[in-house]
C-alpha positions as a Markdown table, in Angstrom:
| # | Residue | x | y | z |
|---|---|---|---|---|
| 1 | Unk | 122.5 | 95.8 | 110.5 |
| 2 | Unk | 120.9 | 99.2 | 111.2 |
| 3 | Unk | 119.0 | 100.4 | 108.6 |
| 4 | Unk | 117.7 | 104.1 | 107.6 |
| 5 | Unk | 113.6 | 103.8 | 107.4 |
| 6 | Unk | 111.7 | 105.7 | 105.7 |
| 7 | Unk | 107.7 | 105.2 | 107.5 |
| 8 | Unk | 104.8 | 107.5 | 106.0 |
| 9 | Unk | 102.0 | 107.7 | 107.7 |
| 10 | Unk | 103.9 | 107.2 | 110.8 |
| 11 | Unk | 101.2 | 108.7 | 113.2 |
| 12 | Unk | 98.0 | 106.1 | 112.0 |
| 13 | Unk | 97.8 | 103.2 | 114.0 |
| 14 | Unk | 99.3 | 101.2 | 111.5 |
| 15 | Unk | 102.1 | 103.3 | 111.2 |
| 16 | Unk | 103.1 | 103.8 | 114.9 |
| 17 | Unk | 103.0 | 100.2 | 115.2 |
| 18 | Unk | 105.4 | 100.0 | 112.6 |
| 19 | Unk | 107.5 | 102.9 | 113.6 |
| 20 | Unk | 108.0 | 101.0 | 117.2 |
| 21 | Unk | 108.7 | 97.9 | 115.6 |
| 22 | Unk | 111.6 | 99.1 | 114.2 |
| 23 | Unk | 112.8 | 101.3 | 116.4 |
| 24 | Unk | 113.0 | 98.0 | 118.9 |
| 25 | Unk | 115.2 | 96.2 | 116.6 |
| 26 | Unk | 117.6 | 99.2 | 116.6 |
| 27 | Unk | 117.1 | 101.0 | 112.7 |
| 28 | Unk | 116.8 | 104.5 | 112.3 |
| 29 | Unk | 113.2 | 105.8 | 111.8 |
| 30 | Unk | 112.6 | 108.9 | 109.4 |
| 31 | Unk | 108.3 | 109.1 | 110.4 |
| 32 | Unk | 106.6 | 111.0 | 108.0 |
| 33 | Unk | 103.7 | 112.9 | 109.1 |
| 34 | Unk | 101.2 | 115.3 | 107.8 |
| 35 | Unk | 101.7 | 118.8 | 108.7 |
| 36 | Unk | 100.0 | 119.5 | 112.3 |
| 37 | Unk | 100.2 | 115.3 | 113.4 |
| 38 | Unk | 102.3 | 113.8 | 115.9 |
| 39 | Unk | 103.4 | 110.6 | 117.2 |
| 40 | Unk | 103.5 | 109.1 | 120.5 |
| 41 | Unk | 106.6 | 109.5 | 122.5 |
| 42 | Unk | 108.9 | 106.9 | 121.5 |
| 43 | Unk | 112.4 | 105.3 | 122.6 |
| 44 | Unk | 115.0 | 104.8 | 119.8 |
| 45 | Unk | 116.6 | 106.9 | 116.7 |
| 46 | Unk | 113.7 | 108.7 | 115.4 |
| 47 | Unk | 113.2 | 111.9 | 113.3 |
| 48 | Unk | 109.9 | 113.2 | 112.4 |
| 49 | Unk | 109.8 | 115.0 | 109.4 |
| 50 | Unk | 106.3 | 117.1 | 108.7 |
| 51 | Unk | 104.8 | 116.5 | 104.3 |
| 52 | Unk | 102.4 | 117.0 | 102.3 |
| 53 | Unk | 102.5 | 113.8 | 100.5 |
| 54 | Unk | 100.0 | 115.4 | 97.4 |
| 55 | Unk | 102.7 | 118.0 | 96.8 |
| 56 | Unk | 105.4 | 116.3 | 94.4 |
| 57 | Unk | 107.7 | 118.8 | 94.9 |
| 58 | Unk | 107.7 | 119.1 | 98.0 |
| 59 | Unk | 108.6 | 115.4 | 98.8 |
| 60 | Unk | 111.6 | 115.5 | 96.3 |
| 61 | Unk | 113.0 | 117.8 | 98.8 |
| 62 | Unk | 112.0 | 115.9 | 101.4 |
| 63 | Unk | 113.5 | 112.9 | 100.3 |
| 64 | Unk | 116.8 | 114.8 | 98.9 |
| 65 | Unk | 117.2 | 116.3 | 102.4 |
| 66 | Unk | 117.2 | 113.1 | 104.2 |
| 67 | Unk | 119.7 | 111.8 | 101.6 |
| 68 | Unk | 121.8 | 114.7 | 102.7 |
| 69 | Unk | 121.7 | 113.9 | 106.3 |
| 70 | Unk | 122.2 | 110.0 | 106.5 |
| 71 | Unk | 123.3 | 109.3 | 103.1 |
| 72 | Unk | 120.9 | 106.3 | 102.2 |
| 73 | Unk | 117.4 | 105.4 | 102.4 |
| 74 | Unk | 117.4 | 101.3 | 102.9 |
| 75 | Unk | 113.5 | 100.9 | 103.1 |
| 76 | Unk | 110.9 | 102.5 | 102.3 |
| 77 | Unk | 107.1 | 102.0 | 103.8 |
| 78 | Unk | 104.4 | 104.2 | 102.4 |
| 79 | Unk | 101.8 | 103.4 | 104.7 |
| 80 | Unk | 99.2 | 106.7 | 103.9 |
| 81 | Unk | 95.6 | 105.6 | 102.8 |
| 82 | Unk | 92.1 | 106.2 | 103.2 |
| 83 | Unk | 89.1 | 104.0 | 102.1 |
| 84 | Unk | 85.9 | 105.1 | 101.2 |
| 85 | Unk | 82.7 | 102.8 | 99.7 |
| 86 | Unk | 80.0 | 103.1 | 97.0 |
| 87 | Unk | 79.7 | 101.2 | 93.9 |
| 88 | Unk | 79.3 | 102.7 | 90.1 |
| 89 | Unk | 76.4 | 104.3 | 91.0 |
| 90 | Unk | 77.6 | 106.3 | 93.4 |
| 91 | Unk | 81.1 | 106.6 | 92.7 |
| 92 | Unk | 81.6 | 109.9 | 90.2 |
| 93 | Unk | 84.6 | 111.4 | 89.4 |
| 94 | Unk | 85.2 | 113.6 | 92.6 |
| 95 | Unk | 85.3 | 110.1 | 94.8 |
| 96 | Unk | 87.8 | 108.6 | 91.8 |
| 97 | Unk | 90.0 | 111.5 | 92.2 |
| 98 | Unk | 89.7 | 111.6 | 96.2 |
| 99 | Unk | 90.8 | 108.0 | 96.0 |
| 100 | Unk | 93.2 | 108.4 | 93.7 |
| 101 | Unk | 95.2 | 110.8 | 95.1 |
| 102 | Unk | 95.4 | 109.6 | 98.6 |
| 103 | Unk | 96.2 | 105.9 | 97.6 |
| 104 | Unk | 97.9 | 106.2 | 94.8 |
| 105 | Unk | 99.5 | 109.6 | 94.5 |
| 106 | Unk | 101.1 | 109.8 | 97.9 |
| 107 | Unk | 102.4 | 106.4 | 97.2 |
| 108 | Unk | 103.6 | 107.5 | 93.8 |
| 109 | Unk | 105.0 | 110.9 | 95.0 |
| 110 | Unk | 107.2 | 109.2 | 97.3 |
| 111 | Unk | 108.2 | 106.4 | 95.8 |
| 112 | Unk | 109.5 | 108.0 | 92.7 |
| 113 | Unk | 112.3 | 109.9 | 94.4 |
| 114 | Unk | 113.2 | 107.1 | 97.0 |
| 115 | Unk | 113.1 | 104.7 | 93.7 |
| 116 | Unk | 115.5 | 106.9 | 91.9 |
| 117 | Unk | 117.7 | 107.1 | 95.3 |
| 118 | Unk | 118.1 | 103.4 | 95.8 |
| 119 | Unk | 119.0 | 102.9 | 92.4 |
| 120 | Unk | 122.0 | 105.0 | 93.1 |
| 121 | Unk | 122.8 | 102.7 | 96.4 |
| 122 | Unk | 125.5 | 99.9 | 95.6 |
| 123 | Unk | 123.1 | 97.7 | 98.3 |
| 124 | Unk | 119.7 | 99.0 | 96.6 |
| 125 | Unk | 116.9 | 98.7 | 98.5 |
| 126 | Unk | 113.3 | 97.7 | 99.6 |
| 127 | Unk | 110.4 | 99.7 | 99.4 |
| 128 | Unk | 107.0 | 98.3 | 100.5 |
| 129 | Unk | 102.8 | 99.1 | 99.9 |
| 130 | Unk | 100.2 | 98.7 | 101.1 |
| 131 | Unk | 97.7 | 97.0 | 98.7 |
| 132 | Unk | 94.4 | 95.8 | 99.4 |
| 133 | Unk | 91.5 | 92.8 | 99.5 |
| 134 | Unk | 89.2 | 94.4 | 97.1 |
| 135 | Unk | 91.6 | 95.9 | 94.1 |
| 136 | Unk | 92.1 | 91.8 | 93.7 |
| 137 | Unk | 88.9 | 90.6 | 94.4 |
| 138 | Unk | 86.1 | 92.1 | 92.2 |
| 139 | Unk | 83.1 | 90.5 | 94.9 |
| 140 | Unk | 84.9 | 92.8 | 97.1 |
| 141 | Unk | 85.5 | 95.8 | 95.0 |
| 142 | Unk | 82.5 | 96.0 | 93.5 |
| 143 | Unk | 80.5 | 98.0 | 96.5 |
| 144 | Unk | 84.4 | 100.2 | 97.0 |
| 145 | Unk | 85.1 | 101.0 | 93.7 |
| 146 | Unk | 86.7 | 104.2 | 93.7 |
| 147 | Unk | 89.0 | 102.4 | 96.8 |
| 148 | Unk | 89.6 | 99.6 | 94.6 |
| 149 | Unk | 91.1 | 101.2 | 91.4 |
| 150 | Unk | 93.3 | 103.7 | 93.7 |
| 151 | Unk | 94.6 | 100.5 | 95.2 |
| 152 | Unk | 95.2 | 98.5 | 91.8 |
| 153 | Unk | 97.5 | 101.0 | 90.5 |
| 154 | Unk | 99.7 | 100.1 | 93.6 |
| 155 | Unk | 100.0 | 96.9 | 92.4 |
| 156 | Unk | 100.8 | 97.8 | 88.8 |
| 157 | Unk | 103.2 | 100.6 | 90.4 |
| 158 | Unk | 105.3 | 97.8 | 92.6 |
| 159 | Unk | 105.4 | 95.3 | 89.3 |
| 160 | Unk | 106.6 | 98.1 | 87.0 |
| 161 | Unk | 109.4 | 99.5 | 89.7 |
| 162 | Unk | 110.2 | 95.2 | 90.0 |
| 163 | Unk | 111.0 | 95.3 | 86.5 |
| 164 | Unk | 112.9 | 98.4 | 86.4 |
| 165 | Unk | 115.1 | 97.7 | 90.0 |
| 166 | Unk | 115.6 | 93.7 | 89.3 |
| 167 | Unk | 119.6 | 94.8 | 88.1 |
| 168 | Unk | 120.0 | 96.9 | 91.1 |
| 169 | Unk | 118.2 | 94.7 | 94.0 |
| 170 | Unk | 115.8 | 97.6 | 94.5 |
| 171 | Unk | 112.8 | 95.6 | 95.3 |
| 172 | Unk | 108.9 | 96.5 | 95.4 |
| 173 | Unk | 106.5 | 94.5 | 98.0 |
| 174 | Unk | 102.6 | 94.8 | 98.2 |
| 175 | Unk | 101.5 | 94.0 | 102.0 |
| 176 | Unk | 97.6 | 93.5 | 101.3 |
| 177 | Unk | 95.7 | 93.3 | 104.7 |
| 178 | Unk | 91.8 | 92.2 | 105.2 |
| 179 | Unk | 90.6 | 94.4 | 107.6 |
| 180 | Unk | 93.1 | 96.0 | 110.1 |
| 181 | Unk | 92.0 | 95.9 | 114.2 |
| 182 | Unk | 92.1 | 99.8 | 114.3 |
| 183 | Unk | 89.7 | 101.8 | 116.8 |
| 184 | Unk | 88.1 | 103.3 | 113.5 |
| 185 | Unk | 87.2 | 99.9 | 112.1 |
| 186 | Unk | 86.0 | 98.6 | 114.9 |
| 187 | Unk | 83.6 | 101.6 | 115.3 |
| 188 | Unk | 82.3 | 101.2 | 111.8 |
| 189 | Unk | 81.4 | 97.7 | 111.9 |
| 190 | Unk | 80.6 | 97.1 | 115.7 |
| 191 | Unk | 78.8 | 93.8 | 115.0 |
| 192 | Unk | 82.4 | 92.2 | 114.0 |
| 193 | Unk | 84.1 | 89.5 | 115.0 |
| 194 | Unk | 87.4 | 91.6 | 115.9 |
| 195 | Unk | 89.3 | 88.5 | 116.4 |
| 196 | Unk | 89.2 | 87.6 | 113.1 |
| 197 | Unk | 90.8 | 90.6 | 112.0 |
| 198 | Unk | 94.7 | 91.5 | 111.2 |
| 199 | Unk | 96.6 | 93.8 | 114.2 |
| 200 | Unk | 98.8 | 96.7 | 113.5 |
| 201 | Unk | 101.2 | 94.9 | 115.2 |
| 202 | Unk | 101.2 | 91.6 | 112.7 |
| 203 | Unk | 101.5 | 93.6 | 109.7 |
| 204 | Unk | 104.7 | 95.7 | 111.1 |
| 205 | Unk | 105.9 | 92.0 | 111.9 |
| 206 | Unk | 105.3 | 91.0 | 108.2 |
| 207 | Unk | 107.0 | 94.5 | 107.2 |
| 208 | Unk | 110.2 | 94.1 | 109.4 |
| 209 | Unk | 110.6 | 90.5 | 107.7 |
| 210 | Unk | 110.0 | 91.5 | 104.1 |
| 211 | Unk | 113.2 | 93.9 | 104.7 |
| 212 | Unk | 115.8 | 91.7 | 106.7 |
| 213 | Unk | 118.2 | 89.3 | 105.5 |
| 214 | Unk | 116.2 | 86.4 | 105.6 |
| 215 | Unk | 114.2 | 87.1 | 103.2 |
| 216 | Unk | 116.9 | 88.8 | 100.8 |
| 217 | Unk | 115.3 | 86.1 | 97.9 |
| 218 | Unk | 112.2 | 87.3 | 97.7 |
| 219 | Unk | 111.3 | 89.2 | 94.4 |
| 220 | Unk | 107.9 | 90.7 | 93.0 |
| 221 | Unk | 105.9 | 89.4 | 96.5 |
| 222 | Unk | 102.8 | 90.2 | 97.3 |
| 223 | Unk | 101.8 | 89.3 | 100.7 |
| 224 | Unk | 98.4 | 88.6 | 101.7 |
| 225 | Unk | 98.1 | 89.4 | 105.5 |
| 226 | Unk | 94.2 | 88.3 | 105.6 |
| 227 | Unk | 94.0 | 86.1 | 109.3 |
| 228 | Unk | 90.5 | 84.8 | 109.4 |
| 229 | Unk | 88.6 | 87.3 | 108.3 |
């Protein structure tokens, strides 16, 4: 069944990965963007809508005018991020709050108003984050601190909109990668067995699954997408 999706941060690498993988199995594709970025030219039914994912208001309106035009929003991916090290000594409040509203606040700015949206749909709805390694493993978040707490509150986020959609089928995921195979990764840690790492395209697989039919049973998942590294 064609599906209207919802992608921000549809021009990363993680995004347009995940933008073509749905496009391929034939949904509709609303890519968000941040004003000034494109995507790749790609086949399929794709809109591209320009945001400012900080500004709450502005994404209500967002979100309300996509309602207008295709009358549901079935699944939601809020793919925006940014990661940044440094452990409690060097993590002061500017890095919290740099963190914080990249991970967190452009996940929460969205999902509030799709959340509200697919409460009003009699099929609900899916809506998906992306979590990560170190806001569940304190060896790891330990020397990313400010990255880690943004990213815990994602988790808290998905169980608290789990409890609140349960009677409505409006369900929350946490994808949680290790590292992704991006051309940015590999240029900060040359020495690294890229092989070991996750691909854009093996998350977007894990994504697409999460939101068809066959996996209609799942409820408060969090999928760790870690390969081998």
């Amino acid at each position: 069944m064609k599906k209207n999706i919802l992608i921000t941060g549809a021009a990363g690498n993680l995004g347009q990965a995940t933008v073509e993988k749905f496009l391929k199995e034939g949904h509709r594709v609303i890519a968000a963007v941040s004003p000034g970025r494109k995507l790749d030219r790609m086949n399929g039914d794709i809109v591209t809508v320009e945001t400012d994912l900080t500004q709450e208001k502005t994404v209500e309106e967002v979100v309300k005018k996509i309602v207008a035009a295709y009358q549901s929003i079935d699944a939601a991916l809020l793919l925006v991020g940014g990661y940044d090290s440094g452990d409690i000594f060097q993590t002061d409040g500017a890095s919290l709050r740099k963190m914080y509203s990249l991970n967190f606040e452009t996940a929460y700015n969205v999902a509030r108003p799709v959340f509200m949206q697919m409460m009003r749909q009699p099929l609900g709805g899916s809506i998906i984050f992306v979590g990560a390694r170190p806001a569940l493993n304190v060896e790891d978040g330990k020397n990313s601190l400010a990255y880690a707490l943004s990213k815990s509150l994602v988790f808290k986020l998905a169980d608290y909109l789990n409890a609140e959609g349960a009677s409505k089928n409006v369900t929350s995921t946490v994808i949680v990668p290790s590292i992704v195979d991006t051309p940015a990764n590999r240029s900060a840690m040359p020495k690294a067995n890229f092989t070991s790492w996750v691909t854009p395209d093996t998350i977007a697989d894990m994504m697409a699954f999460v939101i068809s039919e066959n996996a209609g049973s799942l409820r408060e998942t969090v999928l760790k997408v870690y390969g081998n590294a």
